[in-house]
Steps between C-alpha positions, in 0.01 A plus 500: 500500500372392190586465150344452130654379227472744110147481440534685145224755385496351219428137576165561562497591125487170377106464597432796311700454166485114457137498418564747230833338385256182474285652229591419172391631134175395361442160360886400682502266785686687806738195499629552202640851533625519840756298680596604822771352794504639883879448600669585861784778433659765674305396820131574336282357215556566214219458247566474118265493277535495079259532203593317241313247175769209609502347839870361415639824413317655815608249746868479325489909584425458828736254618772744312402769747455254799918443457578852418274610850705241687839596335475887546397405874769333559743795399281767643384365838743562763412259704562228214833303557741605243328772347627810382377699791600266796865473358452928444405506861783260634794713352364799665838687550733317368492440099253580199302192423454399100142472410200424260427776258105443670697612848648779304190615340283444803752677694581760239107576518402488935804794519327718230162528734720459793628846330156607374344482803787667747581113657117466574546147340857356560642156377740521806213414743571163600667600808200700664248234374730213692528714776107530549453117430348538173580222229772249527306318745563724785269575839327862461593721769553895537862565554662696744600838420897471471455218306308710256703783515811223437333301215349835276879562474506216226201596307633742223439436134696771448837285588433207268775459206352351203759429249275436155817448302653243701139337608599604869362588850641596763345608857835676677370481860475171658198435646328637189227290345328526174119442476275517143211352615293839461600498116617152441182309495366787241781415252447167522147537380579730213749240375191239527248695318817563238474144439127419545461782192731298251210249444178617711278738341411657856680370861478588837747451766450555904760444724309568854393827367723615231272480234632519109262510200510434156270532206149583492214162665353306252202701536622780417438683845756703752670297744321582851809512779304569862681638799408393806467725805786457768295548764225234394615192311132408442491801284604685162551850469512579161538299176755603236435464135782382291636396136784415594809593733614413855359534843637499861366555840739563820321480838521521890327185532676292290761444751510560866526422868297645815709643816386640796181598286687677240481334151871478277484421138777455289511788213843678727592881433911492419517798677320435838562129514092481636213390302324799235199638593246686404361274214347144492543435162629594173393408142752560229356422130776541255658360166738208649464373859901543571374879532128449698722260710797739635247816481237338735757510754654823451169640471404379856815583637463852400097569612195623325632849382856427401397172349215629309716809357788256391216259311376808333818630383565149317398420202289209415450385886163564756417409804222384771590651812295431828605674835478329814203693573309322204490790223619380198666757195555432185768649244361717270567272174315208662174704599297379162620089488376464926193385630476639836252245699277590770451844331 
């Protein structure tokens, strides 16, 4: 048995756009517009980079969104003594648990696609993703069946009680465990970019793949987001043009073991308790990265034809979708901005 750690789509980004962030306007050192710091959050890099005339204000910016990363982390990550989610998690039938209003909005938001995609993405995960080994530290390994069977019993988003008056949450099974890691890393990103646009006239912020833009490059020219194909690392598929917006891949190789020749990744399906198949990757370009985030899983989770059909029925969000065969499709509103390589 083997494992790999999250090797994020998007990481490999970071040789393609920093060149181009790099370029500055005409006659302007490239020094004196951007100001960038790589920090280590939510268990990835996460790159930040500003535009802006004044090196103090930049730098002042970024250390302002270097504490708010850490602080929403340590609310939002349930593996993070004392946050929000671990004490959530440890009254697990027995009391509702005051929390942040970030826990309540972050919540408030996973159950509305948990709803929207018929419990293809579910905050109430944790317990299937322990089970298998995945996060937290724990050794990979395909469970038995009864103790599949046993543990799917406490995956239902449906039986969460989120009091939004009284800044509550309560999970009224024990053994019940709250996990936003497949929407909580995407929130965290919008509320960077919120602050990198008070001062920066354009930003960019990648947190191991969840990618959030801001204002047009110096020069003037799209921002160019490639995504790489899951079956090669060594190579792109297709290159997205942007102005702005959010971007986030989900993929079977960004976390897995090997067992008895059969490879496991991480992306679970609520209702089976096993790993989703059918896709290797999905590509979710929309306005804030909270949604790409929580819709790159649900789209996996739900396969090429249900996925696809719940992209296109939602405004303002597309999608790169590549099967585990290799073919790639694309939603019909991000035909024109994608370069399709290899063509």
């Amino acid at each position: 048995m083997k494992t790999k750690d999250r090797g994020t789509v998007m990481l490999i980004i970071a040789l393609l756009l920093l060149p181009l962030l790099l370029t500055a306007l005409p006659g302007c050192a490239a020094d004196e517009r951007k100001h960038s710091r790589t920090l280590f959050a939510m268990d990835t890099h996460v790159d930040i980079t500003l535009y802006h005339h004044s090196a103090q204000i930049a730098q002042t910016t970024i250390g302002e969104i270097s504490a708010e990363i850490e602080r929403l982390e340590n609310i939002l990550n349930r593996h993070m003594p004392g946050s929000d989610l671990q004490r959530i998690n440890a009254a697990a039938g027995k009391e509702p648990v005051q929390v942040s209003r970030e826990t309540v909005f972050v919540l408030e938001r996973a159950l509305e696609f948990a709803a929207l995609s018929g419990g293809a993405f579910d905050p109430t995960i944790a317990p299937l993703l322990e089970l298998w080994g995945f996060g937290g530290g724990g050794v990979p390994v395909v469970p038995a069946p009864e103790a599949l069977a046993r543990v799917r019993q406490l995956v239902d988003y449906r039986a969460v009680v989120l009091d939004k008056a009284k800044g509550t949450v309560f999970l009224p099974q024990a053994g019940m465990k709250l996990d936003l890691g497949g929407i909580a890393k995407g929130y965290i990103v919008d509320r960077a970019q919120e602050l990198a646009r008070q001062s920066a006239s354009a930003s960019f912020v990648n947190a191991g793949g969840d990618i959030s833009i801001s204002g047009r490059k110096p020069t003037g020219d799209d921002w160019r987001i490639a995504v790489r194909d899951p079956h090669d690392p060594r190579r792109w598929l297709a290159i997205i043009n942007m102005e702005g917006g959010s971007v986030t891949t989900s993929g079977d190789y960004e976390r897995y073991f090997e067992a008895e020749g059969v490879r496991y990744h991480h992306i679970l399906d609520p209702h089976t308790g096993m790993p989703a198949f059918g896709l290797s990757s999905v590509t979710i370009v929309a306005g804030d990265t909270l949604t790409a985030d929580a819709l790159a899983t649900a789209v996996f989770v739900l396969g090429k034809e249900k996925g696809m059909a719940l992209v296109e029925r939602l405004p303002a969000v597309e999608a790169i979708l590549v099967n585990s065969d290799g073919n790639m499709l694309v939603s019909s509103g991000l035909a024109g901005q994608v370069e399709i390589l290899g063509e």
